[in-house]
MIDOSE-1310 file (N, C-alpha, C; in nm, 2 decimals, decimal comma, always signed):
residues 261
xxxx	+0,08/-0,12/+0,00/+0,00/+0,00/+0,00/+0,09/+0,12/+0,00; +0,05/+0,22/-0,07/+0,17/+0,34/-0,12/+0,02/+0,46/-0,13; +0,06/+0,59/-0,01/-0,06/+0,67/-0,05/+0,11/+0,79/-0,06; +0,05/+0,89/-0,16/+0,09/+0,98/-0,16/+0,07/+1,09/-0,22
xxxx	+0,03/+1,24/-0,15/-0,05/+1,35/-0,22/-0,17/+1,36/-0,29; -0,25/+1,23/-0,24/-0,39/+1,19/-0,29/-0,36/+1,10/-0,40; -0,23/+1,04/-0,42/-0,24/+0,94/-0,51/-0,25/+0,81/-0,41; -0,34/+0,69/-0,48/-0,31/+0,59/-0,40/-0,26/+0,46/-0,49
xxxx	-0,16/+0,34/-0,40/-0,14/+0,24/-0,52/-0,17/+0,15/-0,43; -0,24/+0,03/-0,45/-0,27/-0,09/-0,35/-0,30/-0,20/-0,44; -0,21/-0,30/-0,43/-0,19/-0,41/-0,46/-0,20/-0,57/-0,36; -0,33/-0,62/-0,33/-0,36/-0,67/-0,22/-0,42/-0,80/-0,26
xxxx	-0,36/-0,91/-0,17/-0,41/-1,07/-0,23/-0,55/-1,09/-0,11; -0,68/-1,14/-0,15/-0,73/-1,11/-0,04/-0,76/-1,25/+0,04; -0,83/-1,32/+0,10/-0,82/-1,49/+0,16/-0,98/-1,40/+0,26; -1,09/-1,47/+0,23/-1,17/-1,44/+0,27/-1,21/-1,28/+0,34
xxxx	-1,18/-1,20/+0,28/-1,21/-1,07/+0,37/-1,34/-0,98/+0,33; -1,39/-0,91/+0,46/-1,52/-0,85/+0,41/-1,52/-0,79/+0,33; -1,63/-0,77/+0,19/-1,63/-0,76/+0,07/-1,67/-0,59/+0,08; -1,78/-0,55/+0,13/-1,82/-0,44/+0,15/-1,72/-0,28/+0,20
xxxx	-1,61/-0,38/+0,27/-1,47/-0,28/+0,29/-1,43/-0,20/+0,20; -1,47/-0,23/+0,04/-1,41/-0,24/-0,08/-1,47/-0,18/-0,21; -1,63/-0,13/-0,12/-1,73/-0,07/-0,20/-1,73/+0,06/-0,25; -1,57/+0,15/-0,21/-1,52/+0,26/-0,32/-1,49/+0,21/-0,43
xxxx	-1,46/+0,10/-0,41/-1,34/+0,06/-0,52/-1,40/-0,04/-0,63; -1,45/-0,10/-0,58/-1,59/-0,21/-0,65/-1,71/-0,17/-0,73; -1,79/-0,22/-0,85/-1,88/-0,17/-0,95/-1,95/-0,24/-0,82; -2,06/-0,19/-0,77/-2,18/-0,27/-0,70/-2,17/-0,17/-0,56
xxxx	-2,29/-0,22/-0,50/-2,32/-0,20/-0,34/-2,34/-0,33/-0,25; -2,22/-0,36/-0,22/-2,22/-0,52/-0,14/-2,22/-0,44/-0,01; -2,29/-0,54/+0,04/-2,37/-0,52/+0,20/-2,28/-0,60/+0,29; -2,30/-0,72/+0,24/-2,18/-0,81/+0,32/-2,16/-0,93/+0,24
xxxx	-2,03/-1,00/+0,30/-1,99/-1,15/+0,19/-1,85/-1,15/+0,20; -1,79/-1,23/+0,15/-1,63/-1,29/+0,20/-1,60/-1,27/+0,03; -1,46/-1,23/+0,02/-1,40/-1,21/-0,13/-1,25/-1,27/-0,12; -1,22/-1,37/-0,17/-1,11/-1,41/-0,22/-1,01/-1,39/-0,33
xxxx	-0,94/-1,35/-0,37/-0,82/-1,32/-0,48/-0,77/-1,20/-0,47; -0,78/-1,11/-0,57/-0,69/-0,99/-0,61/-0,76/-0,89/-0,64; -0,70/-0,73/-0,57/-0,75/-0,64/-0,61/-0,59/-0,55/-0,63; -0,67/-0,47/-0,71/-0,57/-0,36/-0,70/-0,63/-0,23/-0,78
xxxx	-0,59/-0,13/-0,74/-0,64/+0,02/-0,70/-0,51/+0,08/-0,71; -0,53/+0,19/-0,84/-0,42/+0,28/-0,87/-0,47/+0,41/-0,86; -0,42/+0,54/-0,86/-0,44/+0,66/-0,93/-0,50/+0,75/-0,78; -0,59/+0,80/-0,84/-0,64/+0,98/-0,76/-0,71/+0,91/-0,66
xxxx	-0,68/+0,93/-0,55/-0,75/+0,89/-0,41/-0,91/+0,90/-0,43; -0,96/+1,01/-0,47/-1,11/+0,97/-0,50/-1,21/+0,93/-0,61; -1,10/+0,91/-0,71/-1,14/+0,85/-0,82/-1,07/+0,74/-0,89; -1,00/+0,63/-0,80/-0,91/+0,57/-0,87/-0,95/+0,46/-0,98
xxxx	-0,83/+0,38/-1,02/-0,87/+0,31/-1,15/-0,83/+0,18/-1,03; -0,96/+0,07/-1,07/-0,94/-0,04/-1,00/-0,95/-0,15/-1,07; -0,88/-0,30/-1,07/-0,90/-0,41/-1,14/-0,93/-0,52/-1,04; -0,99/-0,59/-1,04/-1,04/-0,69/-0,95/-1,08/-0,85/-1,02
xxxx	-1,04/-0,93/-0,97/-1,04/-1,04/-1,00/-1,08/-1,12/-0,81; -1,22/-1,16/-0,81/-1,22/-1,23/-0,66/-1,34/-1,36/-0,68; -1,33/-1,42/-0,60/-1,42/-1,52/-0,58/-1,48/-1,48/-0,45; -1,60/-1,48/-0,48/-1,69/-1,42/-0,34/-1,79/-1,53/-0,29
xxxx	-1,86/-1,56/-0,15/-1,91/-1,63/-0,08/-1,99/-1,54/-0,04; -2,13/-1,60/-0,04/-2,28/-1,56/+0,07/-2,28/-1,38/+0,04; -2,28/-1,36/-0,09/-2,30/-1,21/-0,07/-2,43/-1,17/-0,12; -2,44/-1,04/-0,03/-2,56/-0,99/-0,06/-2,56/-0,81/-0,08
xxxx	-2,68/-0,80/-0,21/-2,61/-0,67/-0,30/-2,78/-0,64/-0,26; -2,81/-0,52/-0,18/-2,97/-0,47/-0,18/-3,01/-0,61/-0,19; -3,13/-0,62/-0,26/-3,21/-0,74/-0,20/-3,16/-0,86/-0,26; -3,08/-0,87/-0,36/-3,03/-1,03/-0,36/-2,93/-1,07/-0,25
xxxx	-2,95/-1,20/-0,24/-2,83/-1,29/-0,20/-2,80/-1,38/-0,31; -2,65/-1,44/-0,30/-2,60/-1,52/-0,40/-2,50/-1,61/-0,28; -2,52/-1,73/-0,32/-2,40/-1,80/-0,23/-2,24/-1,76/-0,33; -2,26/-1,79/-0,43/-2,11/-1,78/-0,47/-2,11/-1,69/-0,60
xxxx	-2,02/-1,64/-0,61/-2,01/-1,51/-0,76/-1,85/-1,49/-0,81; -1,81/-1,53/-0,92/-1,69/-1,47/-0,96/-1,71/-1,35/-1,03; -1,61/-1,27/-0,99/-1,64/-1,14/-0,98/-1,47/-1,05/-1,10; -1,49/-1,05/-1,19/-1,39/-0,97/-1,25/-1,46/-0,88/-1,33
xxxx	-1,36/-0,75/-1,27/-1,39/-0,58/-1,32/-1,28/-0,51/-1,36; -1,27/-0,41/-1,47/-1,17/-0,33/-1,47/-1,20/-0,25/-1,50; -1,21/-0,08/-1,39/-1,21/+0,03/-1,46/-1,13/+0,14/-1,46; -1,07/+0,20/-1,57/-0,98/+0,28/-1,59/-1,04/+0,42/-1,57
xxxx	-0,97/+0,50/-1,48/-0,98/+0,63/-1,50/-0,90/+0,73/-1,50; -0,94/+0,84/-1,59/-0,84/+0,95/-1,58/-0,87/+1,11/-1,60; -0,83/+1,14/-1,64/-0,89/+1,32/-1,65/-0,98/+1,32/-1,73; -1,03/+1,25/-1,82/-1,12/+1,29/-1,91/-1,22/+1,21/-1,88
xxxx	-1,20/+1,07/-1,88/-1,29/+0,97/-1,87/-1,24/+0,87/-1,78; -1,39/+0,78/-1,78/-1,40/+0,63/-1,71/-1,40/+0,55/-1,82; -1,35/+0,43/-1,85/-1,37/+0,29/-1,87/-1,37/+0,17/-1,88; -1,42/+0,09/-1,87/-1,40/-0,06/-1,82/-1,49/-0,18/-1,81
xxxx	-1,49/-0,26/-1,75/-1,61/-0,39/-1,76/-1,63/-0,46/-1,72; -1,71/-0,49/-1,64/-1,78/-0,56/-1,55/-1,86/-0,74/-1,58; -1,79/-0,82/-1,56/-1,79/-0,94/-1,56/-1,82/-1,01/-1,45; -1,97/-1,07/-1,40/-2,02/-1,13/-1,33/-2,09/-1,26/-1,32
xxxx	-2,02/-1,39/-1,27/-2,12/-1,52/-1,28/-2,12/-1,56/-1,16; -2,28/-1,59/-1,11/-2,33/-1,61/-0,99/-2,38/-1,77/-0,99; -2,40/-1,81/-0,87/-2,45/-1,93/-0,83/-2,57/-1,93/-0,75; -2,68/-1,99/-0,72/-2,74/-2,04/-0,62/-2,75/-1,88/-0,52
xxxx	-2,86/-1,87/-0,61/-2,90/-1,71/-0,51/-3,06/-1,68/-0,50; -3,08/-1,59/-0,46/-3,23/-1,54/-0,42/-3,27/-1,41/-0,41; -3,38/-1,36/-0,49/-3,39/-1,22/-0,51/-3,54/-1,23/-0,46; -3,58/-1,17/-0,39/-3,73/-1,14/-0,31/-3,84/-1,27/-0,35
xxxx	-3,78/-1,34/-0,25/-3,81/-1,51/-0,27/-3,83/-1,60/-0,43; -3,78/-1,55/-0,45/-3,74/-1,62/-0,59/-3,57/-1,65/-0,66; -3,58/-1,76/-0,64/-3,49/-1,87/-0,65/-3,39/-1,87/-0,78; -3,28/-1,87/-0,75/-3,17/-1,90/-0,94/-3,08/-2,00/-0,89
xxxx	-3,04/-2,03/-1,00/-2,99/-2,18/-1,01/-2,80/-2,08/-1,01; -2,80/-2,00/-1,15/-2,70/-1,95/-1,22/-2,76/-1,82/-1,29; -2,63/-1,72/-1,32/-2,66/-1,60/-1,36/-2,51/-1,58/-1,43; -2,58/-1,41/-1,48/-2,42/-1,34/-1,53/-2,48/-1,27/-1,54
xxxx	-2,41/-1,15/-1,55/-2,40/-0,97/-1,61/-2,28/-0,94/-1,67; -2,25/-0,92/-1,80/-2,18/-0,87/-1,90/-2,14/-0,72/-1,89; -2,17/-0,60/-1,87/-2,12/-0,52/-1,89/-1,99/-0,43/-1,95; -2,02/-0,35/-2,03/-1,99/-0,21/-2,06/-1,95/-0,10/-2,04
xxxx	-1,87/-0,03/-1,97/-1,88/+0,15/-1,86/-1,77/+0,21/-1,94; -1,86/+0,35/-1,96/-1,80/+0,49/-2,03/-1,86/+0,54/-1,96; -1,78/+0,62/-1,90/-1,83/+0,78/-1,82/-1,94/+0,75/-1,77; -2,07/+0,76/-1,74/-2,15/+0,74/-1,68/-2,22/+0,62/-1,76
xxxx	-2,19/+0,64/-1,88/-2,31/+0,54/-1,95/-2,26/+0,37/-1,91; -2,35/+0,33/-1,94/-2,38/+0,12/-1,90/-2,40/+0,06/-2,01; -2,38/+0,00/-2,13/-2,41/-0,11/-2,18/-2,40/-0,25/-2,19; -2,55/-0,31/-2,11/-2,55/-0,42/-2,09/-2,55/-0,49/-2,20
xxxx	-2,45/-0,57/-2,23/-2,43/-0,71/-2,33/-2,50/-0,83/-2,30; -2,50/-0,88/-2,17/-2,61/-1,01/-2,15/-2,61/-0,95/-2,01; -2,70/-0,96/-1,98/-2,80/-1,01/-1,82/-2,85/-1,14/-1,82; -2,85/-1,25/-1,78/-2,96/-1,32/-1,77/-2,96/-1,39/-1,62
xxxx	-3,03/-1,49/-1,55/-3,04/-1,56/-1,47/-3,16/-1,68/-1,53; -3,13/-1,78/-1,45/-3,19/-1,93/-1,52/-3,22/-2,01/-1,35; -3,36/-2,00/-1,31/-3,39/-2,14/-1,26/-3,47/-2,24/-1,32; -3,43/-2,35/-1,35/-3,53/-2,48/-1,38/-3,54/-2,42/-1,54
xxxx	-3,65/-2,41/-1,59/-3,73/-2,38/-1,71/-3,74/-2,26/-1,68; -3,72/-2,21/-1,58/-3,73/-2,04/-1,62/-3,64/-1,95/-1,62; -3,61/-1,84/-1,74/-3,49/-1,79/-1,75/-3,57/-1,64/-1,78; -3,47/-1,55/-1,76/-3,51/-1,41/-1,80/-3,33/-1,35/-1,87
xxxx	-3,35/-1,30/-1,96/-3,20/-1,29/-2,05/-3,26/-1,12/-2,14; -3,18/-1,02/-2,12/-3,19/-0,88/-2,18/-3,03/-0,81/-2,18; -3,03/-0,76/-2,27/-2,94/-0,66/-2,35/-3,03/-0,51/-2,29; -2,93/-0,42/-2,27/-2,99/-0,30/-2,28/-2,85/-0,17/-2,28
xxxx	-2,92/-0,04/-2,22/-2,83/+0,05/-2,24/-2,87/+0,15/-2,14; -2,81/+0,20/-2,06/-2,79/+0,34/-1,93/-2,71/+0,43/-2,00; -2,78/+0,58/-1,97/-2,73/+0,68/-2,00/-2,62/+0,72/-1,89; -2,63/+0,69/-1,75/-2,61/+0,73/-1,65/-2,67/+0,89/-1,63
xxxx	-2,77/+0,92/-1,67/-2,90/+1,01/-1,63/-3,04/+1,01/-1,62; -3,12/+0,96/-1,73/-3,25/+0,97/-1,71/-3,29/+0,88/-1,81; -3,21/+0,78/-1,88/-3,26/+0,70/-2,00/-3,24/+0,58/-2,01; -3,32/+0,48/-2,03/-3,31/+0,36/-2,00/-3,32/+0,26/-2,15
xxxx	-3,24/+0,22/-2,21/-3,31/+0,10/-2,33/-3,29/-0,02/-2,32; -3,38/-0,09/-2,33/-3,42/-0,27/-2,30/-3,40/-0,30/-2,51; -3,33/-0,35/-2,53/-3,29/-0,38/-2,67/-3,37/-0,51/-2,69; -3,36/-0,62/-2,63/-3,38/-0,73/-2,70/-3,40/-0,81/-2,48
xxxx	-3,54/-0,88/-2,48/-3,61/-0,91/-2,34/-3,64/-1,03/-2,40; -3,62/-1,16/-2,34/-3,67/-1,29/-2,32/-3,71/-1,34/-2,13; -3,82/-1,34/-2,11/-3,84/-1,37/-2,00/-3,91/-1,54/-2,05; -3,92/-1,66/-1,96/-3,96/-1,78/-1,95/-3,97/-1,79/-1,81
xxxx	-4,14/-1,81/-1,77/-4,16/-1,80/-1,66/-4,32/-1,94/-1,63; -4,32/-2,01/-1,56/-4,42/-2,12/-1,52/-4,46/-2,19/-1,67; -4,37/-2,22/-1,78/-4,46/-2,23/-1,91/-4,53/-2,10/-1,97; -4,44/-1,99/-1,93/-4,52/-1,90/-2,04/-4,39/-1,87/-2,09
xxxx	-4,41/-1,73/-2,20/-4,29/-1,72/-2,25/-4,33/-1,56/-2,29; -4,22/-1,50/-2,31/-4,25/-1,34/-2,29/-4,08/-1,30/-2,39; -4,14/-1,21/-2,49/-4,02/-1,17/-2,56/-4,10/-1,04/-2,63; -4,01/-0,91/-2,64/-4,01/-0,75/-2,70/-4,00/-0,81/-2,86
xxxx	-4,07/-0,72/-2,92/-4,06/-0,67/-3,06/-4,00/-0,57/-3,11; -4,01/-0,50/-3,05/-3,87/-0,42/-3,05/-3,83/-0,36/-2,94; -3,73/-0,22/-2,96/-3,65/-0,19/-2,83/-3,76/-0,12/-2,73; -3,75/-0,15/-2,58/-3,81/-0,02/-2,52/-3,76/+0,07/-2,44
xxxx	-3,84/+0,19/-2,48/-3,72/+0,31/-2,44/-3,82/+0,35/-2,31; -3,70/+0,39/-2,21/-3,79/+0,45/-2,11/-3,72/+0,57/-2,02; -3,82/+0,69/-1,98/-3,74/+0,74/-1,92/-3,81/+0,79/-1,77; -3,69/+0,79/-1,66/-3,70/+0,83/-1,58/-3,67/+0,98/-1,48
xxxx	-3,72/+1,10/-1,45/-3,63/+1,20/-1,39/-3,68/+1,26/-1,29; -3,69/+1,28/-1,13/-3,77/+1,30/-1,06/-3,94/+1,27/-1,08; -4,04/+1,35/-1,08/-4,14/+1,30/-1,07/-4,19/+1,25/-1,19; -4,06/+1,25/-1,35/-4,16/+1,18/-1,48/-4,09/+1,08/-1,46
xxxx	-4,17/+0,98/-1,54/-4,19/+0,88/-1,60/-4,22/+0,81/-1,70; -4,16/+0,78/-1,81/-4,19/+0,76/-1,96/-4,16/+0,64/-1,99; -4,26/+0,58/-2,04/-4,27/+0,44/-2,19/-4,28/+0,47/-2,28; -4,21/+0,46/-2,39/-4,26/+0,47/-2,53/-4,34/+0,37/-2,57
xxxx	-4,43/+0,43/-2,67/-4,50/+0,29/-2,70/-4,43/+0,17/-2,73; -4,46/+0,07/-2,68/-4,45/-0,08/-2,66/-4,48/-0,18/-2,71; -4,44/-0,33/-2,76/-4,53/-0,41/-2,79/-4,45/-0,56/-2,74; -4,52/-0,61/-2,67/-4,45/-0,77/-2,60/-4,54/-0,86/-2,65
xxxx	-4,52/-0,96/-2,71/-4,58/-1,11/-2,70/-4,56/-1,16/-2,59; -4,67/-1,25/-2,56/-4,67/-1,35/-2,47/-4,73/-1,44/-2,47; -4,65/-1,58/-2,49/-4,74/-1,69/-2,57/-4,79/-1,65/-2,68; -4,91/-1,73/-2,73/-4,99/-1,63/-2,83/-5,04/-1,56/-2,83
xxxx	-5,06/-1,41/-2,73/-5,10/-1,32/-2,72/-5,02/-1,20/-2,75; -5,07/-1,06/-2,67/-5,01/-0,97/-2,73/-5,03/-0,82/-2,56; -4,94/-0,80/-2,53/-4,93/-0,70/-2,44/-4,87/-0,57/-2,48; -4,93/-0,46/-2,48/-4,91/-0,35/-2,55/-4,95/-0,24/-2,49
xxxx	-4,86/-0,09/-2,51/-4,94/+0,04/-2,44/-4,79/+0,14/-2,45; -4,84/+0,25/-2,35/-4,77/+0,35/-2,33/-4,78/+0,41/-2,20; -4,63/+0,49/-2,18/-4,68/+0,60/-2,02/-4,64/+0,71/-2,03; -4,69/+0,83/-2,04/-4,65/+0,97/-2,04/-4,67/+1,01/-1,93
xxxx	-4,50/+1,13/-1,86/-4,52/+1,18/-1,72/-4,48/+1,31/-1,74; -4,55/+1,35/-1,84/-4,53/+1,53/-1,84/-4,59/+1,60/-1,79; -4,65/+1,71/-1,75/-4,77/+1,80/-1,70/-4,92/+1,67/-1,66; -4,90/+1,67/-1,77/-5,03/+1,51/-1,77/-4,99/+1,38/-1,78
xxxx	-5,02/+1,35/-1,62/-4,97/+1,20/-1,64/-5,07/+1,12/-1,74; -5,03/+1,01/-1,80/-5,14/+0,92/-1,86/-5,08/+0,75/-1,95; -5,17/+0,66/-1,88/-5,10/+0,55/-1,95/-5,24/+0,48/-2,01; -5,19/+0,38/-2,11/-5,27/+0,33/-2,22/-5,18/+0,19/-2,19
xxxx	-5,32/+0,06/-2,13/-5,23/-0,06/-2,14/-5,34/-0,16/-2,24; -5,30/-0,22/-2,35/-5,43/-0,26/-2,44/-5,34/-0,48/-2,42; -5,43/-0,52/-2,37/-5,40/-0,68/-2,31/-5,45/-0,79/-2,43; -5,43/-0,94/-2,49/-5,53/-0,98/-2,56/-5,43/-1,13/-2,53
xxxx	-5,55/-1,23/-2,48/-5,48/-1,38/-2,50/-5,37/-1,39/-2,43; -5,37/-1,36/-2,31/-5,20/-1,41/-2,18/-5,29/-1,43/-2,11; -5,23/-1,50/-2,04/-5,27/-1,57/-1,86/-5,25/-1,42/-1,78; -5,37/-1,35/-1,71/-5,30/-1,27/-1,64/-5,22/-1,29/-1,50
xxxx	-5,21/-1,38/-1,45/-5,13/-1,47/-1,40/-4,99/-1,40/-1,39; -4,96/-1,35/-1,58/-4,80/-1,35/-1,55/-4,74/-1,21/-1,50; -4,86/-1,13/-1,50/-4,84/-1,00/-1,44/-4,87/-0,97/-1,30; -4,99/-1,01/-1,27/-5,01/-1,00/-1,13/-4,97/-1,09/-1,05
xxxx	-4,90/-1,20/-1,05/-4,81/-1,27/-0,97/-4,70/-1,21/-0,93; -4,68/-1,10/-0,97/-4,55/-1,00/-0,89/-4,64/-0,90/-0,82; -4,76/-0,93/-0,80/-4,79/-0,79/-0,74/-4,83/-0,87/-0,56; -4,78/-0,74/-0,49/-4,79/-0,81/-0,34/-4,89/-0,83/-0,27
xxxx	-4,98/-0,77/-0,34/-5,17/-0,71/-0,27/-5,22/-0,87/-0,35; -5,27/-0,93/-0,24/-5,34/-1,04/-0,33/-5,52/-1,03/-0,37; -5,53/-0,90/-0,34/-5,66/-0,83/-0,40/-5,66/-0,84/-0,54; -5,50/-0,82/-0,59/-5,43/-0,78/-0,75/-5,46/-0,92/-0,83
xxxx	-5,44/-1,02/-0,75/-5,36/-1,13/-0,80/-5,46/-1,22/-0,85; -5,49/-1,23/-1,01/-5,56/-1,28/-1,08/-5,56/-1,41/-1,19; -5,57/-1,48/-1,22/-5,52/-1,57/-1,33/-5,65/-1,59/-1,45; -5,60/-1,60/-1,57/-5,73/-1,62/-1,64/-5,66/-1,55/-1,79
xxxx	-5,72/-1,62/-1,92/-5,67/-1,56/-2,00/-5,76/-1,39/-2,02; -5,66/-1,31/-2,07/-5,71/-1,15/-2,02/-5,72/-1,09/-2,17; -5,84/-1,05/-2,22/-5,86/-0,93/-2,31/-5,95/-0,81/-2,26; -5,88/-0,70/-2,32/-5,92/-0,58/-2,29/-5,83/-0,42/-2,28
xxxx	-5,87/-0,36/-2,21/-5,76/-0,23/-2,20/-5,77/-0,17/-2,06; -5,68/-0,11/-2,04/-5,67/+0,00/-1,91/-5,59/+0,13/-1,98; -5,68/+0,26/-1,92/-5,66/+0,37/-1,94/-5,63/+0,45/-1,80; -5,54/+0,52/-1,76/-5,51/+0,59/-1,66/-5,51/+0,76/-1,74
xxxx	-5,56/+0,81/-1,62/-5,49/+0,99/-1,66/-5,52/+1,05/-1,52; -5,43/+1,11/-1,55/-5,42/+1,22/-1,38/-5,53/+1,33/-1,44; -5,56/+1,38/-1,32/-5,69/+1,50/-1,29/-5,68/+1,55/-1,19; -5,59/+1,66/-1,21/-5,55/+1,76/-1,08/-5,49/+1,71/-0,99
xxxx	-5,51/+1,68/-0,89/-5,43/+1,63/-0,77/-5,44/+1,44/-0,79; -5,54/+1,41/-0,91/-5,61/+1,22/-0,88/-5,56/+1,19/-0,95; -5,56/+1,06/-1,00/-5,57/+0,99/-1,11/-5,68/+0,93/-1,10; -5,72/+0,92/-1,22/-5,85/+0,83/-1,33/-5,80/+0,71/-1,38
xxxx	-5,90/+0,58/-1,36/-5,87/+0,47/-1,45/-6,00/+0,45/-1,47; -5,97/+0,40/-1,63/-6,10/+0,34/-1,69/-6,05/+0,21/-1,74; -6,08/+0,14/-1,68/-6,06/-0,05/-1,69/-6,22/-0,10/-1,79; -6,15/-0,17/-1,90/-6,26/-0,27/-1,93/-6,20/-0,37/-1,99
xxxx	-6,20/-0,52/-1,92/-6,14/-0,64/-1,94/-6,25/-0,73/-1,87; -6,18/-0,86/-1,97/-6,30/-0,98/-1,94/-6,15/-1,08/-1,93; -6,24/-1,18/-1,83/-6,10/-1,30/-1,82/-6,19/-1,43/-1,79; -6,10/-1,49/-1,85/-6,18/-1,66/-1,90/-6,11/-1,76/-1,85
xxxx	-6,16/-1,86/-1,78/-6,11/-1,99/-1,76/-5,98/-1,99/-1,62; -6,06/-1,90/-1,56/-5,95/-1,88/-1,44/-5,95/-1,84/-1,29; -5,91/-1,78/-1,20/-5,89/-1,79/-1,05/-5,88/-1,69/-0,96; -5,97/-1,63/-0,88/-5,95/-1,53/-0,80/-5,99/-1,57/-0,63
xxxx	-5,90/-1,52/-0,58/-5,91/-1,56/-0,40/-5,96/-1,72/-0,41; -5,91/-1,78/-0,48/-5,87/-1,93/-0,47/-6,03/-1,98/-0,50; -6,07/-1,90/-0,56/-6,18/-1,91/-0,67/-6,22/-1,93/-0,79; -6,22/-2,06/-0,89/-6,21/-2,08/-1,00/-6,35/-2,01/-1,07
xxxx	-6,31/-1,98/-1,22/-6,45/-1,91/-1,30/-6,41/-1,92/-1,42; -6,53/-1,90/-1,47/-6,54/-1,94/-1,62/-6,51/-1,82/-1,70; -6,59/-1,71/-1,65/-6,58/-1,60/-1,74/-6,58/-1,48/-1,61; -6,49/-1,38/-1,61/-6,52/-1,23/-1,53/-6,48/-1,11/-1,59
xxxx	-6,57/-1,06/-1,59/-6,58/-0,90/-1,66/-6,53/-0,83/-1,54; -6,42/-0,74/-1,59/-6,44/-0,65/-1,50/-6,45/-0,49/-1,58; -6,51/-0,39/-1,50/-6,56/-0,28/-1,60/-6,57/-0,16/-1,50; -6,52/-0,07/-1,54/-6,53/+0,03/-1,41/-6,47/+0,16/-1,50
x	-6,54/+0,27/-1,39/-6,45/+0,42/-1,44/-6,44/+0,44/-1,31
């Protein structure tokens, strides 16, 4: 270890040490977990360039855990810019009770921006795998989405752009298959909030099974639309959907309209 006049150099073999010690110097926010191999950290004390090569145990990043992750990064920095890339394969982890066998993250880093080359994670038969792109400001692109989830199957038609920046929120229009159906809409969060969701032929099943309110949680093949718009201080929904051959509060049915403003 060599600090001098705000430069620092650290070249360090590591044998189980807390990982989170290391979260200047690390792409991620590790909470806790053990890190095995090599780091090293060159340059400007508060901006240095770090390369990392470690094998990590039982870590946990915000709400995942992962029993085991190899972990190699390199990012270069200097007066003008950042760059470098982020290489991640995980084992036997858990993200808000739901289970992975194996994972990776690929990444890309320029200056603030992110491009993801693969994301995916895989338990059993079900995988979710996306390519995308971070501005590192307010812009988000999803390029190419494969989700496989209980026998359904869910894949983009084209790219989706979205953006985020204090209180907006934006979808461009949209279009997802699923199975043989079709999920589609938009969200505008300008002056007037307002979204357009148009549903036809999916299990709705595969959307409200992430939702936590089991008031939400519906199954049944779903045609119809939802319309939102804000109104002064409210928002407005105008729901009209019918669902066929399926299950509410552990209630089977044949057919349910739902219809409301």
């Amino acid at each position: 270890i060599n600090f001098k006049s705000n430069y620092v150099d650290v070249l360090t073999d590591l044998e189980k040490a807390e990982i989170q010690l290391f979260n200047s110097f690390l792409v991620g926010d590790f909470v806790s977990g053990l890190a095995t191999g090599r780091l090293i950290v060159r340059g400007d004390f508060d901006k240095p360039s770090a390369t990392a090569e470690l094998v990590c145990e039982n870590i946990v990043i915000n709400d995942f855990f992962v029993k085991s992750i190899d972990f190699n990064s390199n990012i270069v920095v200097n007066d003008t810019s950042t760059l470098g890339y982020l290489d991640v394969n995980a084992k036997d982890g858990e993200w808000k009770n739901i289970k992975f066998e194996n994972g990776m993250i690929s990444a890309a880093i320029k200056n603030n921006e992110i491009s993801v080359e693969n994301f995916n994670f895989k338990s059993g038969d079900d995988f979710i795998q996306l390519t995308g792109f971070y501005d590192g400001l307010d812009k988000y692109l999803i390029n190419r989405l494969q989700l496989a989830y209980q026998n359904n199957y869910l894949v983009n038609t084209e790219p989706i752009s979205i953006f985020s920046k204090d209180s907006i929120f934006k979808i461009d229009p949209f279009e997802i298959h699923i199975n043989d159906g079709v999920f589609e809409g938009y969200v505008s969060g300008d002056t007037v909030q307002e979204g357009y969701f148009k549903m036809s032929n999916f299990d709705a099943k595969i959307i409200t099974s992430f939702l936590n309110d089991n008031r939400l949680k519906v199954s049944g093949l779903i045609f119809g639309e939802i319309l939102m718009k804000s109104n002064k201080n409210n928002l407005d929904f105008d729901i009209d959907v019918a669902l066929k051959n399926g299950e509410y509060m552990d209630e089977p049915f044949d057919e349910m309209i739902i219809s409301f403003f």
